[in-house]
N, C-alpha and C positions, 0 to 999 in steps of 0.2 A: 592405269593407262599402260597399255602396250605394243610398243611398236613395232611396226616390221619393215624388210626391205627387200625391194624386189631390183634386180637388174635388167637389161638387155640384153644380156649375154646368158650363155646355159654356164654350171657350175666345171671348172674342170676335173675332169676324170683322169684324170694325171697329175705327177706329179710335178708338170709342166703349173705357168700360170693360166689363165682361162683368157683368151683376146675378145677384144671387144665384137661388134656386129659392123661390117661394112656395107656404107649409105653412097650409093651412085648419086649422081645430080637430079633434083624433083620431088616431092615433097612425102614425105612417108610415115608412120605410126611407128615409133621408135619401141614403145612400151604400151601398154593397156591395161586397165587394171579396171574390175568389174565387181561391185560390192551387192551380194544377192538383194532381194524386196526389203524395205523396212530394215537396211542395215547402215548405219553411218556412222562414213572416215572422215578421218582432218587429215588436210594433208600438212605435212610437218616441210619436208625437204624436198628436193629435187636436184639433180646436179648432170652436168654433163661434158663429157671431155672426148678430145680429139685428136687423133696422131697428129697431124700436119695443120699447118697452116695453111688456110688459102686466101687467094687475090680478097674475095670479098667473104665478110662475116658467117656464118650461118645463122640462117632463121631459125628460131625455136620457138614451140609453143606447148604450152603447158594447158588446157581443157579438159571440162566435160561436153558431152552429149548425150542424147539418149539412143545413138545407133552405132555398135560396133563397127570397126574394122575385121578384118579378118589377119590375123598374124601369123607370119609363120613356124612359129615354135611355141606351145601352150607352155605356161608354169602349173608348176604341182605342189605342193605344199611341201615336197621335198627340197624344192627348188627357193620360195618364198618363206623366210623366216623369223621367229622374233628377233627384231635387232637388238635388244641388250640383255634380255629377259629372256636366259635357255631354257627353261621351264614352264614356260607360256605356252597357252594352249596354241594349236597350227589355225593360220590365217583361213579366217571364213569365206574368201574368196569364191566366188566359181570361176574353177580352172577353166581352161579351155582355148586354143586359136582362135573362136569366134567370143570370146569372154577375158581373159586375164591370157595374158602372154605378151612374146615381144619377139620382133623383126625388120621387117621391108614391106609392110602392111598397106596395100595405098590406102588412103583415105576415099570412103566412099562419100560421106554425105556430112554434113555442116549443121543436119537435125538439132534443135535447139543447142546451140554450141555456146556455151558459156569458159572467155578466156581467164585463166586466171593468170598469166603469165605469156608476153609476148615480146621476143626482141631478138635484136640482131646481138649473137656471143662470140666471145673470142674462141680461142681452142678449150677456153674450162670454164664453167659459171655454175659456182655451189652458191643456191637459193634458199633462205630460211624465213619461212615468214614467223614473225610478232609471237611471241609467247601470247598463246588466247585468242590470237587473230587466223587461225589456220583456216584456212578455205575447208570448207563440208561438200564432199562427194557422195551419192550414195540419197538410201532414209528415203528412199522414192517407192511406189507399188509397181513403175514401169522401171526397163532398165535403165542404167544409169551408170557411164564407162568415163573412166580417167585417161585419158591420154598424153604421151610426150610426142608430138609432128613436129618432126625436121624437114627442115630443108636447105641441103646442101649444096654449094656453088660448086664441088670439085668431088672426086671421090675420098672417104675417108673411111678410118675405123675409128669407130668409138663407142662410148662402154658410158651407157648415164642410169642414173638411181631414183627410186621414189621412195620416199618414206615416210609413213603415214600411220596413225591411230586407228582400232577399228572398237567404237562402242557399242 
């Protein structure tokens, strides 16, 4: 089994640290994550954190669907890597803003939305589900997209993670 992790944030090109992605007020596609035909992930983890505090919680939701967002920034396989296993082959993903990536992506459509994760988080909520129990994305002949949608009461930055198996 090998895992990988993909962020919201692109990688820094400096020797700076890399800042999260800032979410204005309304609800948005944080992450996306798109496993080709006949390919299935578990997802392992999720997590996500916040500069500031505000007045009320943020909403967070963790789904599939079978209709992308469009995001603004695609991941590459540069970008998306094995998280423990350096030597593991690159994530079979398909890249792309209309496929795997992460941004300010509005949500277009709700097309069979299946939640696996819904609630109101503080500034940080690392999620692991059940050794065994990991939700399956993916293993479909149509498409089939992972998403993280926020939705923020105030404006914020913040940087959250997916982690997931690909069989």
């Amino acid at each position: 089994m090998t895992l990988y992790i993909s962020h919201n944030a692109a990688l820094s090109t400096t020797t700076a640290v890399g800042a999260g992605t800032s979410y204005a007020t309304g609800a948005k596609v944080a992450l996306q994550l798109n496993p080709p035909d006949n390919i299935s992930c578990h997802l392992v983890e999720f997590g996500w954190m916040q500069d500031v505090a505000s007045a009320t919680a943020t909403l967070l939701e963790v789904a599939t669907t079978d209709s992308a967002s469009t995001v603004s920034t695609a991941h590459t396989t540069t970008t998306i890597k094995p998280y423990i296993d350096q030597v593991a082959s690159a994530s079979r993903l398909t890249m792309g803003t209309g496929a795997t990536g992460f941004g300010n992506g509005a949500i277009t459509t709700n097309t069979t939305l299946r939640t696996l994760f819904k609630g109101y988080v503080p500034q940080q909520v690392v999620y692991q589900w059940a050794l065994g129990n990991y939700p399956v994305f993916g293993n479909l002949t149509a498409e089939s997209f992972l998403q993280v949608r926020v939705n923020t009461t105030a404006t914020v930055n913040a940087i959250c993670w997916l982690i997931w198996d690909e069989s």
